[in-house]
N, C-alpha and C positions, 0 to 999 in steps of 0.2 A: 294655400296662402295667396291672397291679391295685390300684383303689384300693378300700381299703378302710375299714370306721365301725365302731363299735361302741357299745355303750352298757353299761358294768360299773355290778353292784351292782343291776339292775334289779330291785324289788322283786315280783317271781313267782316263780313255781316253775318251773322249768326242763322241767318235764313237761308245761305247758300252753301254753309258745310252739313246742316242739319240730314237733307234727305242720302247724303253718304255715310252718315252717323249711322241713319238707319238698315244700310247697308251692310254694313259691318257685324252688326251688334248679332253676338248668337252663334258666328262663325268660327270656323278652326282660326289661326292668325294666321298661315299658311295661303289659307284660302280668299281671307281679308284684302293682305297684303297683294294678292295677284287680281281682288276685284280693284283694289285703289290702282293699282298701277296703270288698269288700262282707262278710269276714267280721264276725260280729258279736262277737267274743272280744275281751278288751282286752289279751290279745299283741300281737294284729295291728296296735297302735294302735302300741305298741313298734315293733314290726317295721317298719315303715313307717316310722314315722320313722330308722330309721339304715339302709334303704335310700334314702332319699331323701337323706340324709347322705353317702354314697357316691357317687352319682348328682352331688350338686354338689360331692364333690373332684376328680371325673371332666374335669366342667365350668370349675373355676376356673384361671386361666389361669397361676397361680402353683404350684400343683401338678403342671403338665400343660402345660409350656411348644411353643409350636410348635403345637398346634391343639387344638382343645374337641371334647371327646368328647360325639356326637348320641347321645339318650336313646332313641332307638329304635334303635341298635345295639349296646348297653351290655347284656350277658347278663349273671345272678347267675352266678358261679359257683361259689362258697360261701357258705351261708347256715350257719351252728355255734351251737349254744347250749349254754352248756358250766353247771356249775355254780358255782356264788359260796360265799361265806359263809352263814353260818345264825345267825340269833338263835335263843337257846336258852333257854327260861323251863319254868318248871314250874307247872304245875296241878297243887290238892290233889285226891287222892280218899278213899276210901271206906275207914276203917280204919287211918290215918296215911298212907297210901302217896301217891307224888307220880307221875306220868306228865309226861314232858320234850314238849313243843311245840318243831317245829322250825320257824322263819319263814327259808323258804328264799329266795334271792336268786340271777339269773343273769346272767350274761356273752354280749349278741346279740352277735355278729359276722357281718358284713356284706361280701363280697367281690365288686365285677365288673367287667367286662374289656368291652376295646372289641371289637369281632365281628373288625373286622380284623388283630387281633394273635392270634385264638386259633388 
């Protein structure tokens, strides 16, 4: 069974958590969890948290009745980070003209599966 987290609305740009996404994806959670911790990005602080998120739906015994999925059998098997919403403001420049700011925002989700169902 796949349980899955996410975190919408995250305030980053979806092009600076992605290459830790890639990261991840494919890994024990174990091993995830200790590649995010030592990046130094503040994705990965995101990111970690809503695989650890997943990690205790995995675990909680109301989700996942019948037995508790062990954290060293638990593979990512999809990590996505998709795009959100954008605040959009304008900066004046030079001559009347405005130039739009985009404050871009994204969507972690977080997917993994116990070893012996895959």
């Amino acid at each position: 069974m796949a349980f899955r987290a996410s975190h919408r609305h995250a305030r980053i740009s979806p092009r600076k958590v992605r290459p830790l996404a890639d990261l991840i994806r494919g890994k024990f959670v174990d091993e995830a969890l200790e590649i995010l911790r030592f990046q130094p990005q503040r994705g990965a602080r995101m990111l970690e948290r809503v695989l650890r998120s997943a990690v205790g739906s995995a675990q909680d015994p109301e989700q996942n009745p019948g037995r508790i999925a062990r954290e060293d059998r638990l593979v990512v098997t999809d990590a996505r980070i998709d795009q959100g919403p954008m605040f959009k403001r304008i900066r004046p420049r030079a001559r009347g003209m405005a130039f739009e700011i985009k404050k871009r925002m994204a969507h972690i989700h977080v997917t993994v599966e116990d070893l012996s169902e895959l």
